[in-house]
C-alpha positions, 0 to 999 in steps of 0.5 A: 517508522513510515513509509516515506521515512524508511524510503528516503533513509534508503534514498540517502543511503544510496545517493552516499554509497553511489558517491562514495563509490564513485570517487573510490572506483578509479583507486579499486579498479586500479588495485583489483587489475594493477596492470590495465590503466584504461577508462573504459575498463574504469567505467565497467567496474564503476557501472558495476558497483553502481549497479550493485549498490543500487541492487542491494539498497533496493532489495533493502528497501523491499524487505523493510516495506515487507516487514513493515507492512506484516507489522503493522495491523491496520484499524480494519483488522483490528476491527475484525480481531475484536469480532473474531474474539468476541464471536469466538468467545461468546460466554466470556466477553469481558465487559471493559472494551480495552480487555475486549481489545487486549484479550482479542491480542491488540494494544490499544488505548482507552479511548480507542478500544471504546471507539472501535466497539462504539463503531460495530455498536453503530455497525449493528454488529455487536449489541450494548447493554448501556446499563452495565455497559456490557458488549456483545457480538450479534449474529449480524456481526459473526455473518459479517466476519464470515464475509471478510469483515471490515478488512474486505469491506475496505478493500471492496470501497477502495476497489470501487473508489479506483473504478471510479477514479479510472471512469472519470479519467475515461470521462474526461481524457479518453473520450475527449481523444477518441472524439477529436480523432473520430473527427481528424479521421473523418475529415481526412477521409472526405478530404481524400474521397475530395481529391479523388472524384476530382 
C-alpha cells in the first residue's frame, strides 16, 4: 500500500472517529457524571476524547509508515544485496541474474534482475562474459559496497541536490531581502543623520 494511501485511510478514520464521537460526547458525558448537566463539563470530556482520538490515529498512523518503510527495500539496497552476495560468494555466482537476485534473498522478476546487473556491468562494478553471459563482482565493486554502495550514493546525490535546493532558494529569496533591508536601513539612517545636522 503507498504512503499516501495508508495516510489518507488514517485521515478518513479520524475524520469518522472524531464525528461520531462528537454526536455521542453529550450522551457519554451525561452517563459517565449523570449528576452534572453543564456545557463546560461537556466540552471537557468532548476536547478529550478528540484529543484521544487524534493521539491514537497518529500513533497508528507512525507505526504503519514504520512498518512500511522496514519492508520495503529500496532498488538502491537491492542493489547492494546483489553486490554483497556476489562479493561474498565469489566461486558460486550463479550464471542466470534472476538466481543472482534470489540467492542474494530478493524477488524480483526477469527483466528487472537483468537490469540491475546490466547497471553494475555499466557501473564498472561487476564484469560479463557475453559468451556465457556469466556475471562476476570486480574488486572496483567490493571497494564500492565497503563505502556504502548504491544506498550511500543515493543519500549523498539527494544531500547534494537539497544543498542545491536551499542555495537557490538563498539566490532567489534571502539575498533579494537582505539587499532591500540593507537599502531601508541606509536610507533610513542618512534620513536621520538629515534631520539631526538640520
Amino acid at each position: 500500500m503507498k504512503k499516501s494511501k495508508v495516510i489518507l485511510i488514517h485521515l478518513i478514520i479520524w475524520l469518522l472517529l472524531s464525528i461520531l464521537y462528537f454526536l455521542l460526547s453529550e450522551k457519554l458525558t451525561a452517563w459517565i457524571l449523570p449528576d452534572f448537566h453543564d456545557v463546560i463539563i461537556w466540552l471537557r470530556v468532548l476536547i478529550i476524547g478528540l484529543a484521544l482520538i487524534f493521539l491514537f490515529t497518529g500513533l497508528s498512523l507512525i507505526i504503519n509508515l514504520k512498518l512500511r518503510k522496514k519492508d520495503l527495500v529500496t532498488r538502491h539496497e537491492k542493489l547492494d544485496m546483489i553486490l554483497k552476495y556476489m562479493s561474498e560468494n565469489l566461486n558460486e555466482i550463479p550464471t542466470r541474474p534472476t538466481q543472482i537476485a534470489e540467492n542474494a534473498g530478493l524477488k524480483i522478476e526477469s527483466p528487472e534482475a537483468h537490469l540491475m546487473l546490466d547497471m553494475m556491468f555499466k557501473d564498472g562494478y561487476v564484469s560479463k562474459q557475453n559468451d556465457k553471459v556469466f556475471y562476476e563482482i570486480l574488486y572496483k565493486g567490493i571497494i564500492f559496497l565497503d563505502n556504502g554502495g548504491y544506498t550511500r550514493e543515493n543519500y549523498v546525490a539527494k544531500r547534494q541536490m537539497l544543498a542545491k535546493r536551499v542555495s537557490d532558494y538563498v539566490d532567489i529569496v534571502v539575498k533579494p531581502v537582505g539587499i532591500v533591508t540593507a537599502l531601508a536601513i541606509t536610507t533610513w539612517t542618512i534620513i536621520q543623520i538629515a534631520k539631526a545636522l538640520g
